[in-house]
N, C-alpha and C positions, 0 to 999 in steps of 0.2 A: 368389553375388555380392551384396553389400549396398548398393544401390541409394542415394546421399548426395541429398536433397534441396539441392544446390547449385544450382537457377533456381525457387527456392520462397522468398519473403520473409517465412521464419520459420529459426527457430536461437535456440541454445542460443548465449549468452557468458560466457567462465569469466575472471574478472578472477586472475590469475595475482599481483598484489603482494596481496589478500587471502589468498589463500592461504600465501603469503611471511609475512606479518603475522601468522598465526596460529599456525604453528609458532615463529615467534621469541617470541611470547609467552605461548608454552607451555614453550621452552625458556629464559626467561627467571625461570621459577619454579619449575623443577623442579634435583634437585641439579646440580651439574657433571658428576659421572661416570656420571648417568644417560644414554644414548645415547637420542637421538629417529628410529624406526624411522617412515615412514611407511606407511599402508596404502590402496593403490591397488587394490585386487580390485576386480570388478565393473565395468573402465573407469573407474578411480577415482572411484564412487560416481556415475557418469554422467558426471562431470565429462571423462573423461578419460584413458586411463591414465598413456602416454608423456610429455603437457606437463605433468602433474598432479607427476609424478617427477621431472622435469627442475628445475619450481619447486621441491621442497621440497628436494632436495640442494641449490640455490641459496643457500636460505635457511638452511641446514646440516643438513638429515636424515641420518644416517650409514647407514641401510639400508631394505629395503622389507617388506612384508610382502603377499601375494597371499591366492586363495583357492583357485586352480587351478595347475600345474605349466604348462598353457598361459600363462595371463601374467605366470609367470617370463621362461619362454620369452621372451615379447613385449620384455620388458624388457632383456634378456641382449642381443635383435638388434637394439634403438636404441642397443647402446652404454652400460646401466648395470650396471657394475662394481661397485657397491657390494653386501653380503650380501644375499641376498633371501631368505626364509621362506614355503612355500607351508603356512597354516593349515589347511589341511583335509587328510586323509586319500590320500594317493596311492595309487595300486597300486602293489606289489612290483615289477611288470614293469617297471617307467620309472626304477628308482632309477639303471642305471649312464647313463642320458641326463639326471639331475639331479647325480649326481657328475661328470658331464662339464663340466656348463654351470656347474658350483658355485653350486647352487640347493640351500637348505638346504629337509630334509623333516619334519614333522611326522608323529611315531610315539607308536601309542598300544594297542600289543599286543605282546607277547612274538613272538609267531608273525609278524608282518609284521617283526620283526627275521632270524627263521630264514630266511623264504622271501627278502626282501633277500639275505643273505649267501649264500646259493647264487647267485641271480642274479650277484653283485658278483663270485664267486666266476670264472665261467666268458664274463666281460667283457674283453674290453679295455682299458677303464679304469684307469688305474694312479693317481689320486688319491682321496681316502677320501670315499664321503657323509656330508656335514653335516647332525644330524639334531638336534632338538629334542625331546625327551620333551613326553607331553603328557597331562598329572594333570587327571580329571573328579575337580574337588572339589564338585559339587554343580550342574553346568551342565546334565549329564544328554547329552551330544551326543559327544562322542570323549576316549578318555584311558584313563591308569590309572587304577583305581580305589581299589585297596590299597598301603599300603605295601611288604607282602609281592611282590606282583606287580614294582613300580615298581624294587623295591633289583636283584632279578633281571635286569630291563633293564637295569639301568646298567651292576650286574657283567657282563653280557654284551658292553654298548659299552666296556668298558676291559680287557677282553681285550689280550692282546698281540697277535693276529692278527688282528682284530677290523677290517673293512672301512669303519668307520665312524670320523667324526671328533665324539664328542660335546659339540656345540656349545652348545644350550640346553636350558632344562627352563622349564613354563608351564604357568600354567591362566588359567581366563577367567571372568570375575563374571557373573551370570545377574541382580543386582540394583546394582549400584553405581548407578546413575542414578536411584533410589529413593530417598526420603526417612529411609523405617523402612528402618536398616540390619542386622535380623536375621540375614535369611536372607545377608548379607553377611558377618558375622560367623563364621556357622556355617560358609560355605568358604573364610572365613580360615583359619579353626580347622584346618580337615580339607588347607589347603594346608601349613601349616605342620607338621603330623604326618605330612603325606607325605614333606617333603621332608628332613626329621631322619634317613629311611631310607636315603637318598643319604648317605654319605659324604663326596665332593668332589666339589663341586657345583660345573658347567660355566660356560664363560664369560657365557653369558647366562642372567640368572634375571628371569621377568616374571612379573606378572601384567596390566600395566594397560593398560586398551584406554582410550581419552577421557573415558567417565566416571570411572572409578576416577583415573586420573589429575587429573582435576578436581576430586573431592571426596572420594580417597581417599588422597592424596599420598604418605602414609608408608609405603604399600603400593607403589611403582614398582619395586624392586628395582632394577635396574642396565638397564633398558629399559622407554622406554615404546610401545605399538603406537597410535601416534597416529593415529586414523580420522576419525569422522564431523567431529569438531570440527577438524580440519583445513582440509573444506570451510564453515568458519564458521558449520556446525549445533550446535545444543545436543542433546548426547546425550539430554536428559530431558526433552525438548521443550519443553512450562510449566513442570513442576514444581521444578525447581531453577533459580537464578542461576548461571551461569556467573562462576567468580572471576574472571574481566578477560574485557573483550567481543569476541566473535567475530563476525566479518566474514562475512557468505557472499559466496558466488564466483560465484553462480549467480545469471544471469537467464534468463528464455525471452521471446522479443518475435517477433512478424506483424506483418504488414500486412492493414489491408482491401481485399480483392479482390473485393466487389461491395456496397452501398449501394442499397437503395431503399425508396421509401413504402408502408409497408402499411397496406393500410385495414382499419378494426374490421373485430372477427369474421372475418378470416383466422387460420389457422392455421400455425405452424411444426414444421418436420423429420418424422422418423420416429414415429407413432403419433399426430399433430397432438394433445401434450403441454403442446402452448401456444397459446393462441388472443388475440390481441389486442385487449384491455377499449375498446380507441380507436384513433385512426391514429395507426401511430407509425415509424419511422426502423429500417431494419433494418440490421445490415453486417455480411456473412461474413468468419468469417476463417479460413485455410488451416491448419487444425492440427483431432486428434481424436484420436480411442482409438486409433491405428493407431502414432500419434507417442509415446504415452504417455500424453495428456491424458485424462484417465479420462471414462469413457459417466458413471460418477455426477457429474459435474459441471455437470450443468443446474440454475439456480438461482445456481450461484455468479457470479461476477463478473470481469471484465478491466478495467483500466485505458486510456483514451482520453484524450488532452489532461488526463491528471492526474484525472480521473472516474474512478469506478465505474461500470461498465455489464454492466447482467444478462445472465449466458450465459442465451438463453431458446429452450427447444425443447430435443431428447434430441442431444448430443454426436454426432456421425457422425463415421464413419473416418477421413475425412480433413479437416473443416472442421466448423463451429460457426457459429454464429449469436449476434448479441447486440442488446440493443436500445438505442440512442443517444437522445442530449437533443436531437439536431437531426438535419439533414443535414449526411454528416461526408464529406469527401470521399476515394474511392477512392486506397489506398499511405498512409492515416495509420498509422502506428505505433500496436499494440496491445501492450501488458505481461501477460501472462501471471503473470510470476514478477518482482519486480522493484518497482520505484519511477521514475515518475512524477511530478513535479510533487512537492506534498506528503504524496501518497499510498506506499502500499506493498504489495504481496500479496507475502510469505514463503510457500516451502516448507511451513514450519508453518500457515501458514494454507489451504493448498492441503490439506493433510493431514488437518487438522482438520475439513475439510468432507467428505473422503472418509474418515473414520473409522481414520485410519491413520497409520504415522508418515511422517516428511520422507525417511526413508533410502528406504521403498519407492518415492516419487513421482519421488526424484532418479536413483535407479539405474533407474526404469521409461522415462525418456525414451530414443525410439528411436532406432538411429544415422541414419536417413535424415533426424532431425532434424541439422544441420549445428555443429559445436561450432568457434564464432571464440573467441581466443582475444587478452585484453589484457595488458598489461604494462605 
């Protein structure tokens, strides 16, 4: 059972017309007949899965893209209808309960095509699985990796008896979001001699996840797998501008649930990490590594009445410590992630202090943090 921090005055808020805003103007510069797929894996990036989905068909996503056959699943039992693509790797054993649900599979072996086809073979299932080849041109993580290999699969999915509906074919950039497009080039290269080995080539041909889409454009083929930048993250975090600006969706906000004077030379939290140069104003607030807010975040900072206030002491499981300009009183709104007055702490800035990117920080928040949701 996954216990919701619902009588905790901390949560996650996913502003839902951001999210709207940022597919519309991603599909506002991409061709016409390219289809915008959204990708919700991972609880859509923290955000969400179900209302993450909901918004971007709104705004017009014509399919989804997952990472597990589980939150096909999820999405199939809220009622979405549109194509879903589980990117990662299934086992053979699940494929006639994804030709059931018409959950398309990502296949990236000869052999997971044979041991499918027996399974499909002695199912009940009477409609074909939809399946998407999937070309390692250089990612190094799933796929074909020869031509040779890749033509054989295909000849085997257009079989005339052939249990399968061959739907799409893909691979995925290991550097788009990179300045130096080298190693971008090189599995251009190695996508494009793959796929000369295909003959007739299936209804969807991709390659672009948000960066390549972004700064790769004439590489989209006839779908884009529209992800991070969906949630109004920039794939490249500093490094590159984003052609038209993205919105994030994501705030994290508490309250202070305790306030008091500490006198010099007392110490705070676990390891007494911090000891106070003077008297000064302390105030807890109800979030830690337990939530997702990472133990390396001592030192960094929250947002109070539009201020910067030092998280001081070692992060604890469930609550934190910061040091205040005055006495502040007990239920004022703390920002974690978010803006403030004329202040702001980003994801990326969260990230940047723990050595990492925005995708780990946002998919690490926990569900017992509580996700409200605007429009």
């Amino acid at each position: 059972m996954v216990v919701i921090g619902e009588h905790r005055h901390t949560q996650v808020t996913v502003d839902l017309q951001a999210i709207k805003s940022n597919i519309r103007k991603e599909m506002a510069q991409k061709d016409e007949l390219t289809e915008l797929w959204a990708v919700v894996k991972a609880n859509g990036y923290g955000h969400g899965i179900i209302q993450v989905a909901q918004a971007a068909k709104a705004a017009g996503a014509t399919g989804f893209c997952v990472a597990i056959l589980d939150e096909g699943l999820a999405l199939r039992a809220a009622g979405i209808t549109e194509p879903v693509l589980v990117l990662g790797i299934t086992e053979p054993e699940y494929a006639s309960l994804a030709a059931e649900k018409s959950i398309s599979l990502a296949v990236g072996s000869k052999a997971w095509l044979d041991t499918a086809t027996q399974i499909l073979a002695t199912s009940q299932v009477t409609q074909p699985l939809h399946v998407h080849l999937a070309l390692d041109t250089g990612m190094g993580r799933i796929g074909f990796q020869t031509p040779a290999e890749l033509s054989v699969a295909a000849q085997t999915l257009r079989q005339a008896q052939s249990p399968f509906d061959f739907e799409g074919i893909f691979t995925h950039f290991a550097t788009a979001d990179q300045a130096d497009d080298t190693y971008f080039i090189h599995q251009l290269n190695n996508w494009k001699s793959m796929i000369a080995a295909v003959d007739d080539l299936p209804r969807y041909v991709h390659v672009s996840n948000s960066a390549t889409s972004l700064w790769h454009q004439a590489c989209n083929g006839n779908m884009v797998r529209f992800g991070v930048a969906l949630y109004g993250l920039n794939p490249s975090g500093r490094d590159l501008s984003s052609p038209y600006q993205l919105q994030p969706a994501l705030s994290l906000t508490a309250q202070l649930t305790f306030v008091k004077h500490l006198a010099r030379d007392k110490s705070i939290s676990y390891g007494a990490t911090y000891t106070a140069a003077q008297d000064e104003w302390i105030g807890t607030v109800p979030i830690g590594y337990a939530d997702g807010y990472e133990r390396r975040l001592q030192g960094f900072h929250v947002l109070i009445d539009g201020g910067f206030c030092e998280i001081v002491g070692r992060v604890c499981m469930d609550q934190l410590m910061v040091r205040l300009p005055h006495e502040v009183a007990v239920g004022t709104k703390v920002t974690l992630v978010g803006t403030d007055g004329a202040n702001t702490i980003s994801l990326q800035d969260v990230a940047d202090y723990c050595g990492t990117i925005h995708y780990e920080i946002a998919c690490g928040l926990a569900p017992r943090v509580p996700r409200v949701y605007t429009d």
